[in-house]
N, C-alpha and C positions, 0 to 999 in steps of 0.2 A: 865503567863501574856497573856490577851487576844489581837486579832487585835488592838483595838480601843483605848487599851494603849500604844501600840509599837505604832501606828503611832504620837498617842500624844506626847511620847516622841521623837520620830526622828524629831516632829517639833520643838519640844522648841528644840532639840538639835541646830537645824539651825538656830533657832533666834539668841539664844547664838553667833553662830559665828558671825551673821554681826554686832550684839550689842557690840560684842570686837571690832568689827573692826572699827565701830562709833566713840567707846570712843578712838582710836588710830587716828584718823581723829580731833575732835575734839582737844586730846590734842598738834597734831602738829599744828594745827591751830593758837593755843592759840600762840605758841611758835614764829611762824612766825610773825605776827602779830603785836609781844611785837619787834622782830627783826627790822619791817618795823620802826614801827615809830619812832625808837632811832638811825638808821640812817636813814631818810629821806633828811637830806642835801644833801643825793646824790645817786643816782638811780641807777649806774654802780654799785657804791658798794652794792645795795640794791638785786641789780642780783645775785651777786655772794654769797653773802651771805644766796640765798633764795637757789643755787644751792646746797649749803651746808646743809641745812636745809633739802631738800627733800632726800637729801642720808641717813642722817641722819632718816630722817621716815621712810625710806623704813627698812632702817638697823632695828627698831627700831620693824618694822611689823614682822619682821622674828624670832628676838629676843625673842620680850615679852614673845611671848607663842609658843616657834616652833611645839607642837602637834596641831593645830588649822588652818588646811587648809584650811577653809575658808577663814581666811582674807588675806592668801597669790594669794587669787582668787578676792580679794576684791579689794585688792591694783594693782593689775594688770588693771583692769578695771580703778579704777583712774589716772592711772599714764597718756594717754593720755590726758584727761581733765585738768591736771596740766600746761602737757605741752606746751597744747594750751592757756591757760591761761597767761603764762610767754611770749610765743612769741606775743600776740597779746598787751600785755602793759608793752614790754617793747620800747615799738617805742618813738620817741623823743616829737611830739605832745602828746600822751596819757598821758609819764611821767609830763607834764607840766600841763597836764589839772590838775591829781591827786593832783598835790603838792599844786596846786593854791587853791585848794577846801579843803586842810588838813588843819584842826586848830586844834592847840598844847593841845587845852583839849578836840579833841575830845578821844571816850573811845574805843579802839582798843580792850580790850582784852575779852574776852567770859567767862563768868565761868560757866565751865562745874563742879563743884563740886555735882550739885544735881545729872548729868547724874551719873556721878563715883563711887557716893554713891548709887543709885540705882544697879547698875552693879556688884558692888563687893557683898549688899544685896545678889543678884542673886545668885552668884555663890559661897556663905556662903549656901545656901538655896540646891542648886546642891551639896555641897559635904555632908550635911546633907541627900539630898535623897540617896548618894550613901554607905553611912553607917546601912540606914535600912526604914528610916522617907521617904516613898514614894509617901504621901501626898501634896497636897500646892493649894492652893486658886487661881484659875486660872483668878477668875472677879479682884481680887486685883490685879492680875500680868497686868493685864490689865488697872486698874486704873494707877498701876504705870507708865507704859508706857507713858500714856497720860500726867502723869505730868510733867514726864522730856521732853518729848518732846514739850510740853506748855512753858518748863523755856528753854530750847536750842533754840527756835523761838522765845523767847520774846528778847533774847540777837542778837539775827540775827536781828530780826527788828529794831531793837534803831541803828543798823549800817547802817541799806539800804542805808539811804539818801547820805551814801560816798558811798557804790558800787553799789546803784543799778542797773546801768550802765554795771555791768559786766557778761558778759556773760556766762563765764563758774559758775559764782557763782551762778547764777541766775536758771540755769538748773539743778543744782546740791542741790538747794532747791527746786526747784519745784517737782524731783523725791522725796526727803527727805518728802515732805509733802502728794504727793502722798500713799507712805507707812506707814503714821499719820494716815491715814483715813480710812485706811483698818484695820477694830476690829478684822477681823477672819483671822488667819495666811492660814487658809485655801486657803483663795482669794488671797494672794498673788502667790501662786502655783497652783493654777487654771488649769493653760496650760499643767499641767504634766497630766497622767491618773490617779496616784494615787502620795499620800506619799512615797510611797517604791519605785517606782519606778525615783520616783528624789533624793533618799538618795542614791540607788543603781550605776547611773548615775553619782553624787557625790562622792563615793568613787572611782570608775572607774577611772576618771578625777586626783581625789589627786594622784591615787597610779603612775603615771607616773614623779610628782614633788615631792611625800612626801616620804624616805624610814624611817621605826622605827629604832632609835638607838639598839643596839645592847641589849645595857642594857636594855631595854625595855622589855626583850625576857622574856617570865614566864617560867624559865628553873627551871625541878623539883629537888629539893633537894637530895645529897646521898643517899641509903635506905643501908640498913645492909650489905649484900651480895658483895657491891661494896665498900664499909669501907673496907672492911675483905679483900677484895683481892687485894685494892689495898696497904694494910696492909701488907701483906702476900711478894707482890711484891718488895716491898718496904724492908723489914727486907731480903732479899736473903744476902746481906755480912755479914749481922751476922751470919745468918743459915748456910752459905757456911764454915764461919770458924768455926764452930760447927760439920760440916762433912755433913751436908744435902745437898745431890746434886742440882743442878739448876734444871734440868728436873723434879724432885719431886716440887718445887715450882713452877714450869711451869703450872703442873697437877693441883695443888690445884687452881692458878687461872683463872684456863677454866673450873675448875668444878664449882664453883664460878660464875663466867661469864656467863656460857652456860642457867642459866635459863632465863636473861633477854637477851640473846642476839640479839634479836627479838626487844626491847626496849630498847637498851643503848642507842641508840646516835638518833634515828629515833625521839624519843621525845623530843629532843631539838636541833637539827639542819635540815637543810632543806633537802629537795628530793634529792636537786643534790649532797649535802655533804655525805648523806646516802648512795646514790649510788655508791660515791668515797669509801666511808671506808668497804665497805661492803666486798673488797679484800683485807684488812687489817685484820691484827691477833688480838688475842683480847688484846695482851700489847698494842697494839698502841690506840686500841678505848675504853681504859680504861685510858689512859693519856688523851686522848682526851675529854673522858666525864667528866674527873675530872678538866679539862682546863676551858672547855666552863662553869660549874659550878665557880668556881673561877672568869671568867671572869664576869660571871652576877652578881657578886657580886661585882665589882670594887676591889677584891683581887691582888695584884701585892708584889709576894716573891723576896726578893733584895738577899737572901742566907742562909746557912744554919749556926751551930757552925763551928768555926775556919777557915771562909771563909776571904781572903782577900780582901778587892774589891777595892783597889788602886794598879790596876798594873800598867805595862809598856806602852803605849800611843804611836807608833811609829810618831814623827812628822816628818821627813823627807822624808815619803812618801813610804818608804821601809822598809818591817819585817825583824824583826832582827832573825837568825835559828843558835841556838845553838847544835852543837853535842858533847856528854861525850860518850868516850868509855872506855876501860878495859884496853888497851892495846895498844902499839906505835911499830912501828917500827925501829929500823930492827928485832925485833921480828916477826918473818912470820907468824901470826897465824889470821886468821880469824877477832876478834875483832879488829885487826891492819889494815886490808887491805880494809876491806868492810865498813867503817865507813870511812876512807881516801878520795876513791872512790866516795862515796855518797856526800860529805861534796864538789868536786872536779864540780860535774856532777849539785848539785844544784845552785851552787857559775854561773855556767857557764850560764844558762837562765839571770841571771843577776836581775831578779826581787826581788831577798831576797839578806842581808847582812849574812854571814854564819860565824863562827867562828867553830874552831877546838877543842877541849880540851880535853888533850892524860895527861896519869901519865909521871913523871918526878921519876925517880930509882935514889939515890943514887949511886956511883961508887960500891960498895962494892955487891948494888943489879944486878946493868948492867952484872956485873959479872957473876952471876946466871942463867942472863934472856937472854941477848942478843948474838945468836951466834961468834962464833969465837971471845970470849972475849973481845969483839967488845963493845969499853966505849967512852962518851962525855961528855967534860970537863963542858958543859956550855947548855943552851936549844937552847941557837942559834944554835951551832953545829951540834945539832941534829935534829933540823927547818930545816937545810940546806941540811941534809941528808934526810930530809924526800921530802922535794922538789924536787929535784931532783931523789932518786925515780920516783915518779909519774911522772913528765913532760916526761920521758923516754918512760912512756907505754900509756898518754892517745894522749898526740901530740895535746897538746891546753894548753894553759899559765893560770893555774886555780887562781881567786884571790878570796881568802880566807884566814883570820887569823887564826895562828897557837897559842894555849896556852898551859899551864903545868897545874895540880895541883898536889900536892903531893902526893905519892903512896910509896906504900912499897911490896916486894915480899913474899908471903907467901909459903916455901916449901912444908908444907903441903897440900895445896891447891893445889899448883901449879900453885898460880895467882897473882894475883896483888892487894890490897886489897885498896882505900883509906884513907888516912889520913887527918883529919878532916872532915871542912863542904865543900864538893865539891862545892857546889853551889856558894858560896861568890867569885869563882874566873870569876866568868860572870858578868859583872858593871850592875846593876841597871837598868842604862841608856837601858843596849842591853838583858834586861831578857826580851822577849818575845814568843819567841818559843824555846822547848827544845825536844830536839831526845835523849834519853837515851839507848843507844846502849848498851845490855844488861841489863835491869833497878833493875832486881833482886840483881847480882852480885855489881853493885854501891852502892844499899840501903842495903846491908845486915846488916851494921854497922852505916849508914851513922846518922850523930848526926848533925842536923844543921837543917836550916829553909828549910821548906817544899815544894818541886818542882811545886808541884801546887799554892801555894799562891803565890810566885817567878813570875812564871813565866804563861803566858794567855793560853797556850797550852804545854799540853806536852805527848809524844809519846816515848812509850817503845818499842825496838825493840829485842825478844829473839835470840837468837843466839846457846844456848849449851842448852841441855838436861841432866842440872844436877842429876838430880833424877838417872837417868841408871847410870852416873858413881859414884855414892853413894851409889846405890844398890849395887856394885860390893867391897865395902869396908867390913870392919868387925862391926858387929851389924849394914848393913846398910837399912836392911829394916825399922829400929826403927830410924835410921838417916834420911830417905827418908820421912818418917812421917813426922817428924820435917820439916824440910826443903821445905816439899809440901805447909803445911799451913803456913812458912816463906818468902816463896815467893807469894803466894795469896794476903798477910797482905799488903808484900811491895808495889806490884803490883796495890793493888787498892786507897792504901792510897799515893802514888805518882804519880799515871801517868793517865792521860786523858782517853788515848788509847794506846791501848796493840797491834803490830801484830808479829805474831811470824808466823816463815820462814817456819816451814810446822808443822801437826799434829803430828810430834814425841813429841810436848814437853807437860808439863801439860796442861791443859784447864783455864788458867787464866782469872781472871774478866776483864771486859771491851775489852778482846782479841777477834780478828777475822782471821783468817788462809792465809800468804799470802807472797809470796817469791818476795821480793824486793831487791835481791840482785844479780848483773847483773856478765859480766866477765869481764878481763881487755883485753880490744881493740885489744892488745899485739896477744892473743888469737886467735883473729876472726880472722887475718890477715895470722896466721898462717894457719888456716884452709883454708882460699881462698888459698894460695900458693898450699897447697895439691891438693883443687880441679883442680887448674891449670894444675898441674905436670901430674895428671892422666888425662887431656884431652888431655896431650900430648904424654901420652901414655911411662910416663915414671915412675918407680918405686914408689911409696912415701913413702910405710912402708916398710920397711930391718929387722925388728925385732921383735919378737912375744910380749908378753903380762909381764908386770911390777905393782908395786905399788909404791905410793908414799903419806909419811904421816908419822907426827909424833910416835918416837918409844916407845908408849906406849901401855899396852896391850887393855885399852879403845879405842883405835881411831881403832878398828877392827884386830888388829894383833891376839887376841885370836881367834875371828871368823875364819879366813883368815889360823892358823895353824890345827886346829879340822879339818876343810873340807882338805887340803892335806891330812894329816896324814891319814884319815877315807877313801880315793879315791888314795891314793896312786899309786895301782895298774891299776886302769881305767885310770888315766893318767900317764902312763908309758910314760917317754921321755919329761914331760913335764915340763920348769924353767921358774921359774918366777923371776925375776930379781924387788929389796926392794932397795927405796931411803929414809932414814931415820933417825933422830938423836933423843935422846929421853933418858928421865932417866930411861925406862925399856930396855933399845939396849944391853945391855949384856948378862940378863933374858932373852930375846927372840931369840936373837942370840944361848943360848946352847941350849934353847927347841930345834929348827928347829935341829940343828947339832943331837941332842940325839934322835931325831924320824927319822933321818936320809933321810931328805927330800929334795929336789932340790929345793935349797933357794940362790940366790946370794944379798947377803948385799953387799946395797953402803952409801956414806954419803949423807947427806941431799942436798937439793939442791934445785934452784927454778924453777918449773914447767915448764917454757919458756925456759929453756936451749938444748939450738941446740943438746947436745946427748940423750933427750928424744924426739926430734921429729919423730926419725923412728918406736918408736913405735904403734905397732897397737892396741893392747888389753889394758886396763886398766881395773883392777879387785878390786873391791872396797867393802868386805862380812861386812863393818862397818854397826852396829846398833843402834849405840851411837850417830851419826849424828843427827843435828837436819837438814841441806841443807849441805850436801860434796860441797864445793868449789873446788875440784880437780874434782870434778866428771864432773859439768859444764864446766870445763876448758878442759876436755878430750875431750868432746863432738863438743867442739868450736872447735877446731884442729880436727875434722872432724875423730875421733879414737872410734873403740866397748870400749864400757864400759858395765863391766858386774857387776852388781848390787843387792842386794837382794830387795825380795817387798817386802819394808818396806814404811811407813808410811812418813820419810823423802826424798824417792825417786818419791813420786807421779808427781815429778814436772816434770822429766826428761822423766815418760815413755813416752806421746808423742813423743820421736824422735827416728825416727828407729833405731837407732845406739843402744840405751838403750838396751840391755838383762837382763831381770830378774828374778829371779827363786825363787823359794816356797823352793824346799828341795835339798838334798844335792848331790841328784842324777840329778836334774834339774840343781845344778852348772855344775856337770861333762858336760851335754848334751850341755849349753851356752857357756862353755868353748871353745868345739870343737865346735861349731856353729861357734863363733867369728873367730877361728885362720882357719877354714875353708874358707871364704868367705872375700869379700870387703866390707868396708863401705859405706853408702852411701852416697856422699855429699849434703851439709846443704842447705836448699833451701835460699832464702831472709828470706822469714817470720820466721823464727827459727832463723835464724841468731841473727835478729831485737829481738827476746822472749829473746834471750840471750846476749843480749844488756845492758849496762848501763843505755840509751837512755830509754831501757821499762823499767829497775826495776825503774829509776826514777819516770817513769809514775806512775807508781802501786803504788810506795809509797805515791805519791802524792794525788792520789786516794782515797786510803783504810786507808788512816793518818788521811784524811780530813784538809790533809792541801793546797789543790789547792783550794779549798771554803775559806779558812782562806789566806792564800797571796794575794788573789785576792778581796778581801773582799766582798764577790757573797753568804753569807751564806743567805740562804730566807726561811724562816718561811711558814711551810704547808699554803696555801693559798685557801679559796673555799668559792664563792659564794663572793667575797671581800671584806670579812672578817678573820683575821687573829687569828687563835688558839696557842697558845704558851705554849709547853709540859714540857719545862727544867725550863721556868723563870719565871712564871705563878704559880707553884705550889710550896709546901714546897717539900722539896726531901730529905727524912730518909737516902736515900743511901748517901748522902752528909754528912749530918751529923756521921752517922757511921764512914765514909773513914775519916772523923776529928777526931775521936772517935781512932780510932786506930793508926793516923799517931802523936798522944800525944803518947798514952799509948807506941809509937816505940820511941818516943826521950825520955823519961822516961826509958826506959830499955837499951837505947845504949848509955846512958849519966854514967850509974853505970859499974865501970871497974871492980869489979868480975863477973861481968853478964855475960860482952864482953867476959871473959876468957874464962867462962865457958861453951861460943858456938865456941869458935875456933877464936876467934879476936886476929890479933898481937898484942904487950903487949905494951900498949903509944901509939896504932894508931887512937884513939880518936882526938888524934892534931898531927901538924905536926914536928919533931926534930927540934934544933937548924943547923941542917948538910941542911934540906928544905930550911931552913931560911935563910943560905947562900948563897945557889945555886939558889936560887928564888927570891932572894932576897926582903923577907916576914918579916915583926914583928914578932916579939915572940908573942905567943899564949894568952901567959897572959896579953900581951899588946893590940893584936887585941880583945879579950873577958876578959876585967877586975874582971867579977865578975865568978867569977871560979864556977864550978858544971853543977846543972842539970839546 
């Protein structure tokens, strides 16, 4: 297109605007007008009524056509000349002249119907050029001109004789005729150098009032490459349970990526977004480029299969934080203590409502599970034992609700299995957030409605490293199979987010690596006493090096016998004094006596008991651990702890206390290091890391649940405009994780299935014996229609 076209059209472009902005003048004219004269009886009202009116036009200028800047420059110009208009007749003489001089037939209203007909003409005529037709008869566009503006001044004239008097009208026709009389659009831009140079000045001017919608944005279409990987991205939980590692689907979609990655997002978002994302990895500016594509489309995904999207609503102003674990107390084991803890520490900020929910043992199970045959009659009993515990050791009045749900003991296991639907024992009302404290071991069997549709948020926290004590069974590398892709299943298709307490355990979906598990206060307190005692220069350890830990050959007692027996000799003289109770303590007790090793067994006992405080050394060769909870607790009491480097000890080696050794010769060397030397006492900040206080931080952190209590979750933001990665797009992993968490209540609802992975037998629901002591409906009453 040559100069003398482009300029042609930048001019009729500018006709175009002020001829909209005309016919938007005219027809409020009209409208006001038809206003005046049907209230005329009375001129206050006649004000307030024109005030209305002109809001109304303004509104009305912004509206019609918001891409057309010019008439929002148009109306600005007018708006003083209104103004003046209204203050100079509304004064009490003037209203009086008018009224006197109104007769009831004179004709108020204008019809602009020929201008309107011309104008839409027009721009019938404009959208045909902008289809191909770039033609059009410039002397006619010019006849037409003159006609409507012949019929718009003939209807002005038949009215002067009422305003001609008015001043603002009267100037505001005189320019109106002014630009009648000029044929060549030329002349009216005279003053400029050129055409371009007033379009240029033009757009200048808009871009500080006009920004383009969003949708506006010619954002280019998916191409192959970007399908495929975010394809590829997208199917990882199928592929993962298929055995194809993450990092392989990693690979494919950066090789994928890597040809445009010069051109993903640079072509449709701005410099400054460009430059944001350009220290992003390519998953994140592939959700991004598949967002802003979506968004140009006016696409908005509400979810994927098997999505509920009527949750829980907190109205009271406060989240409601459910915790499930495995396990209760007085049973001393981990899922008992640190779940307690957590549930104690969160309740205490006071911002979330938190609730408890521990298995409830049968008499006949308490027996089995709970030290020193140590049974309750009822769940209060054991609510009250459980309270009291705790108030003991943190020394702050925790309020938090305590509940049951049914459980049964599995000797095989060795655990606690549940019965029935866990989930139904959380009301409706308080499903909002849920902490699934061990989420694998709950869902193994678990038959009931789905923890994610339940509930808005939910958060899996590992704790054991099943796989290693599976591997040590018989056919358990074929067990550990199973079991690895059983808990992957569980994992993705119930819980939000995964964090497990260090890289001992699988590498689960949605998992991130992260020790949120603090010590009990009890602990720290001891330790400052120690550091006391040696600034006084008085003893603190009297005793050399001990263990302490369930007596099984899993929780390290194998490890812990092989290294004596094999070092025997290099540590000539040296006991190690064992606090443990356990269904292998007889097994281990003859191995130690039959290798003839300096072993003294004691019974179990709780970690805080005054005659382990003198000791110095705590020797810990477990590899089974996923975080040793004695280990931190050794450390807090300001005592060497000698450790193996292992994958669940990474947390510990920051503190100089930690020794840890490669091989079995570097035990011997740690050994005599520790019983050689003093500890060193714990500074603050170590204290603080091994605080309840910090793992609450960190869980709160790395949960994503301090963005969710606080309700502060904010959507990537650039340039202000907002991209949205999770709710914007369809998401296959969504649908998948539905995909599998059927196909798991289809298989844990068939009780040969159950048997035949090691499910107690009737643990589908819960006994009439639950039913008593819980006092629960029968099964077939709360689920009338029996099956899957």
């Amino acid at each position: 297109m040559d100069t003398g076209t482009q300029a042609s059209t930048s001019q009729n472009a500018a006709f175009s605007f002020l001829s909209r902005g005309w016919r938007e003048v005219r027809d409020s004219a009209d409208a006001d007008l038809q206003l005046m004269r049907a209230r005329a009886n009375s001129f206050k009202n006649l004000a307030n009524s024109f005030d209305r009116e002109i809001e109304n036009f303004f509104n009305s200028s912004f509206s019609v056509r918001s891409s057309s800047p010019g008439e929002i420059d148009f109306v600005k110009k007018l708006q003083p000349k209104i103004s003046e208009f209204r203050r100079v007749y509304s004064a009490p003489e003037i209203s009086k002249k008018v009224l006197g001089k109104w007769r009831p037939t004179a004709k108020l209203g204008i019809d602009l119907s020929a201008f309107r007909n011309a104008i839409v003409a027009e721009e019938e005529e404009e959208a045909e050029g902008r289809d191909g037709i770039m033609e059009f008869d410039r002397g006619k566009r010019g006849r037409r001109k003159s006609a409507v503006f012949g019929e718009f001044w003939g209807d002005w004239k038949e009215e002067g004789a009422q305003f001609g008097e008015w001043e603002p009208i009267r100037v505001l026709k005189r320019r109106l005729r002014e630009l009648e009389k000029k044929s060549d659009f030329v002349e009216i831009f005279g003053g400029f150098k050129n055409t371009t140079e007033f379009v240029e000045k033009l757009k200048s001017n808009l871009k500080a009032i006009y920004k383009e919608p969003q949708e506006s944005k010619d954002v280019p279409p998916l191409d192959v490459p970007e399908l495929l990987a975010y394809l590829v991205r997208q199917s990882e939980p199928f592929l993962d349970q298929l055995g194809v590692r993450r990092d392989i689907c990693d690979k494919i979609v950066e090789s994928l990526c890597s040809k445009r990655k010069n051109q993903f997002l640079f072509r449709s978002l701005s410099a400054e977004e460009s430059s944001v994302l350009e220290n992003e990895n390519v998953t994140d500016e592939l959700d991004l480029r598949i967002a802003s594509v979506l968004q140009s489309t006016g696409h908005c995904y509400d979810g994927g299969f098997w999505t509920d999207l009527s949750k829980n609503n907190p109205t009271d102003g406060k989240r409601h934080v459910a915790i499930v674990t495995t396990a209760s107390l007085p049973w001393m084991t981990g899922t008992a203590v640190n779940p307690l803890f957590r549930a104690a520490y969160l309740a205490k900020s006071e911002k979330q409502k938190v609730t408890l929910l521990v298995p409830w043992l049968c008499a006949s199970d308490q027996e089995l599970v709970y030290p020193n045959k140590l049974t309750f009659s009822s769940p209060e009993e054991q609510e009250s034992y459980i309270r009291n515990w705790l108030e003991e050791r943190i020394g702050f009045n925790a309020d938090f609700k305590i509940s049951f749900y049914p459980g049964k003991f599995s000797k095989e296991r060795r655990s606690i299995i549940p019965a029935g639907d866990t989930s139904q024992f959380i009301p409706s009302k308080d499903a909002d957030i849920a902490i699934l404290e061990e989420p694998e071991h709950l869902n193994w069997y678990h038959h009931g409605r789905r923890w994610t549709d339940k509930f808005n948020h939910v958060v899996g926290v590992v704790h054991t490293n099943y796989l290693e004590y599976i591997k040590r069974e018989k056919y358990g590398a074929f067990q550990a199979f199973l079991v690895k892709h059983i808990n992957n299943l569980v994992a993705r298709a119930y819980c939000h987010k995964v964090l497990r307490l260090s890289a001992a355990t699988q590498d689960l979906p949605k998992s991130i690596v992260c020790n949120v598990h603090g010590v009990n206060p009890k602990f720290l307190k001891i330790g400052e006493k120690v550091a006391e005692e040696r600034v006084l220069g008085q003893q603190a350890f009297s005793k050399g090096a001990y263990f302490l830990g369930k007596m099984v050959w899993a929780k390290g007692y194998r490890e812990l016998i092989d290294l004596l027996a094999k070092h025997k000799n290099d540590l000539d003289g040296f006991k190690l004094d064992i606090y443990g109770n356990g269904e292998d303590a007889n097994e281990v007790q003859s191995t130690a006596k039959r290798l003839d090793l300096n072993l003294n067994f004691l019974k179990g006992r709780d970690h805080a008991d005054d005659s382990l405080h003198g000791y110095k050394v705590f020797i810990n060769p477990s590899v089974s651990d996923v975080l040793c909870t004695a280990t931190a607790e050794a450390l807090a009491m300001g005592k060497f702890v000698v450790c193996a480097d292992h994958p669940s000890n990474e947390f510990f080696r920051s503190f100089p206390n930690c020794l840890t050794y490669k091989t079995s010769e570097d035990f011997v060397a740690k050994v005599k290091e520790a019983l050689a030397n003093e500890p060193q006492p714990l500074t603050p900040e170590q204290r603080y890391d091994l605080s309840w206080e910090a793992a609450t931080q960190r869980f709160m952190q790395y949960s994503e649940l301090e963005q969710i209590l606080e309700n502060d979750r904010k959507l990537a933001k650039k340039d202000g405009k907002s991209i949205t990665k999770s709710t914007s797009m369809p998401n296959l992993s969504d649908m998948v994780d539905g995909s599998l968490a059927l196909a798991h209540y289809c298989l844990t609802g068939n009780e040969f299935l159950r048997l035949c992975t090691g499910a107690i037998p009737g643990s589908r629901d819960y006994d009439k014996q639950h039913c008593k002591d819980l006092h629960l409906l029968p099964p077939q009453v709360e689920n009338p229609i029996y099956g899957w």
